[in-house]
N, C-alpha and C positions, 0 to 999 in steps of 0.2 A: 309952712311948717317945715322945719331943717330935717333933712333925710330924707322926705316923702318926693316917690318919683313924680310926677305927671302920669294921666292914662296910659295918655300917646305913648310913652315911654314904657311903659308893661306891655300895653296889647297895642300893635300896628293894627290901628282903624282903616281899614282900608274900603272900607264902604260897602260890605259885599252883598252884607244882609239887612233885611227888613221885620218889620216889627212880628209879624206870627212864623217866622221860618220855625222856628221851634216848639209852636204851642202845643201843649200835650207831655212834653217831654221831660220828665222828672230827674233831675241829676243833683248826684253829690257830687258836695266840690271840699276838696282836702286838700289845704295849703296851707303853709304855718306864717307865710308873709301875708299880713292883713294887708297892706295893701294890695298886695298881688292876687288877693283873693276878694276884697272888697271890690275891684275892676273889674274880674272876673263876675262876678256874682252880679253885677250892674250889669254889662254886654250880657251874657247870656237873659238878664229876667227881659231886658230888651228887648234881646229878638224872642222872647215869648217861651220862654221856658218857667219850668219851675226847681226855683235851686235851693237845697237842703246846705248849712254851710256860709262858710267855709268853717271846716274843723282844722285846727291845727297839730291833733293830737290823734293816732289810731285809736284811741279813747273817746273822744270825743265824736270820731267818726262814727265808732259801734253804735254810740248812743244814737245818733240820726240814722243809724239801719236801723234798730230795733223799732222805732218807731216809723219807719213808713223806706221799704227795698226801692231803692232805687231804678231807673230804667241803664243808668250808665253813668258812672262815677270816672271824674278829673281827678287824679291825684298825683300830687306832687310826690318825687322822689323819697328827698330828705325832708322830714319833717323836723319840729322843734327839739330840741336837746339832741341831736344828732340820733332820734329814732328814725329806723328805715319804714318805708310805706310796704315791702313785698307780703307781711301775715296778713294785712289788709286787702289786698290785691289780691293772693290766692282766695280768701272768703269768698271776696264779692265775686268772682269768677266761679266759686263753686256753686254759687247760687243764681248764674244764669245774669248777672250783669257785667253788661259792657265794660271795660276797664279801658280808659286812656291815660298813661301817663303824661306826667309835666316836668321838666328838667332846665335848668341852667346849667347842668352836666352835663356836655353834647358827648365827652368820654366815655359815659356812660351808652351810650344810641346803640352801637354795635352790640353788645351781651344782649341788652334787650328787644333786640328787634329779632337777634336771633331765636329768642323763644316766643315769635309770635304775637308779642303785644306791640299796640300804638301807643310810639311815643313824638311827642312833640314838645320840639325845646322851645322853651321861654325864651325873648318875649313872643307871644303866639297870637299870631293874626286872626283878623275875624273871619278872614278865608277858611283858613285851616281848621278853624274848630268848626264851623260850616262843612267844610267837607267831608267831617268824621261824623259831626252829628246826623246831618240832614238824611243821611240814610237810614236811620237810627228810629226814624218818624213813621216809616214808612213799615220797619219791621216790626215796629211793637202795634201799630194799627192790622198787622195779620197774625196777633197772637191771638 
């Protein structure tokens, strides 16, 4: 299909993770590149999560909080029509979920790391989301 990346080519497979690292773990995933989000949504149900998404829209996002909060929501930066992800981002942080961002803006990294969130630019290895997530398992099992 002309335009569509390969996996490999969104997420560096790097082997890290196994099929339950994640079981348990409920995440919204918000990205307006179907494919980018379709890859995603595959890796993550893989290694045993469960994934609401991908929304392309902070609209479309609400709608999958309203029905079932998430444990910690991927979200992409820029979404479709040139809307920003941050009223989405503040919510889900006022309500006690984890927030990682996703960027192909790596110009962006600095303003946002200074305010404390995780961000990780695209393309994003199965390491790294492993590294963010897996701890993540472990604090919603001592809620």
């Amino acid at each position: 299909m002309a335009g569509r990346k390969p996996l490999e080519e969104m997420l560096n497979d790097d082997g890290a993770g196994s099929s339950d690292d994640l079981k348990g773990l409920d995440i919204l995933l918000v990205e307006d590149s179907w494919a980018v989000g379709d890859a995603l949504k595959q890796l993550l149900e893989l290694l045993g999560a469960s994934v609401s998404g991908p929304a392309a829209t902070t609209a479309e996002a609400e709608r999958l909080i309203a029905q079932h909060l998430p444990d910690v929501a991927l979200v992409d930066i820029n979404l479709r029509g040139g809307e920003q992800s941050d009223p989405l981002v503040t919510r889900l942080t006022e309500q006690g979920v984890t927030v990682i961002m996703l960027t192909g803006s790596p110009e962006v990294f600095p303003a946002l790391a200074a305010g404390g969130t995780t961000v990780l630019e695209k393309p994003v290895s199965e390491a790294a989301l492993l590294a963010h997530l897996r701890p993540l398992i472990a604090k919603k099992a001592t809620r």
